[in-house]
N, C-alpha and C positions, 0 to 999 in steps of 0.2 A: 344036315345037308339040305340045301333046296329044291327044291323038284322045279324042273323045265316052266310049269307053270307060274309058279311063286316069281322065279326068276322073271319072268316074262314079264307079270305084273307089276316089280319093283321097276324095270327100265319102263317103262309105260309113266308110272308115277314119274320117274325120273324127267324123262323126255317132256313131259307136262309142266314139271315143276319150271325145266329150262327155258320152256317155248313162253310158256309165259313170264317168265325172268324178259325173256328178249322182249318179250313184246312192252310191256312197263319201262322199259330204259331205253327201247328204243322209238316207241310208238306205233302205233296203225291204227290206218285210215282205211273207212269203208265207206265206199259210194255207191249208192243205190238208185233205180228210177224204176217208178210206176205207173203206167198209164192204163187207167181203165176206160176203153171203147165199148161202147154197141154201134154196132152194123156199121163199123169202120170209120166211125164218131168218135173223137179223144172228148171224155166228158171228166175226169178227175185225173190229174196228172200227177203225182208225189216224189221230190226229190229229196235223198236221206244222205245227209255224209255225218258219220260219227267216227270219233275222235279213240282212241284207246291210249292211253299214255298214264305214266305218274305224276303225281304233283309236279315233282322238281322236274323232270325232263320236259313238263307242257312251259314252267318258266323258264327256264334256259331256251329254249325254241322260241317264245314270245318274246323275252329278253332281245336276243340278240337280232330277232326280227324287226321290233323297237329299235334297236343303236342303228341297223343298214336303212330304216326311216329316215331318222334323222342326220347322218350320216349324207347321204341322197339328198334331203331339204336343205343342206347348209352349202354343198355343193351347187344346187339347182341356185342358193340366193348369192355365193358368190362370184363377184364382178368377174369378168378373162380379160387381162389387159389387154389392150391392143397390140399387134407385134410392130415394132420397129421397123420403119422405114429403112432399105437400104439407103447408106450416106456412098454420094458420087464424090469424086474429088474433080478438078476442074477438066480431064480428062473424058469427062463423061462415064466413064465405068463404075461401076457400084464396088464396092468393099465388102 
C-alpha cells in the first residue's frame, strides 16, 4: 500500500511528465528584457526570446508558416481584373 507521500510524489512525476509532454507538442515562448542603468542611465539593454518546442512541432509551425508566405506572395503578384463596366441600353439605364 502507498503512503500519502509516495502517492504524492508519483502525481508530481506525473504532472511533470504531462506538462512537459504539453510543452514539446505544443511549444513555449519565453520573452525576456534587460536593462542595466546607473543613475537612470540605460547602459546595456538585453532582449531574450527562446523558443521551447520539438523537432517536428518547430517544422509544422515553420512549415506552414512558409506555404501562408507564399500563399500571400502569389496573391500580392496576381493581377484583380478590372470590373466591368455597367452596359446601358439606348434608354440610358444601366443593366
Amino acid at each position: 500500500m502507498m503512503t500519502d507521500e509516495e502517492f504524492e510524489s508519483e502525481q508530481l512525476e506525473l504532472s511533470l511528465l504531462e506538462t512537459l509532454d504539453h510543452v514539446l507538442t505544443r511549444g513555449l515562448v519565453l520573452a525576456g528584457e534587460i536593462t542595466i542603468s546607473v543613475a537612470d542611465i540605460d547602459l546595456i539593454f538585453v532582449g531574450l526570446n527562446v523558443v521551447l518546442t520539438s523537432i517536428e512541432t518547430a517544422h509544422e509551425v515553420l512549415g506552414a508558416r512558409a506555404q501562408r508566405g507564399l500563399d500571400l506572395q502569389q496573391r500580392a503578384l496576381t493581377p484583380v481584373a478590372p470590373e466591368a463596366a455597367p452596359v446601358s441600353d439606348t434608354e440610358g439605364e444601366s443593366r
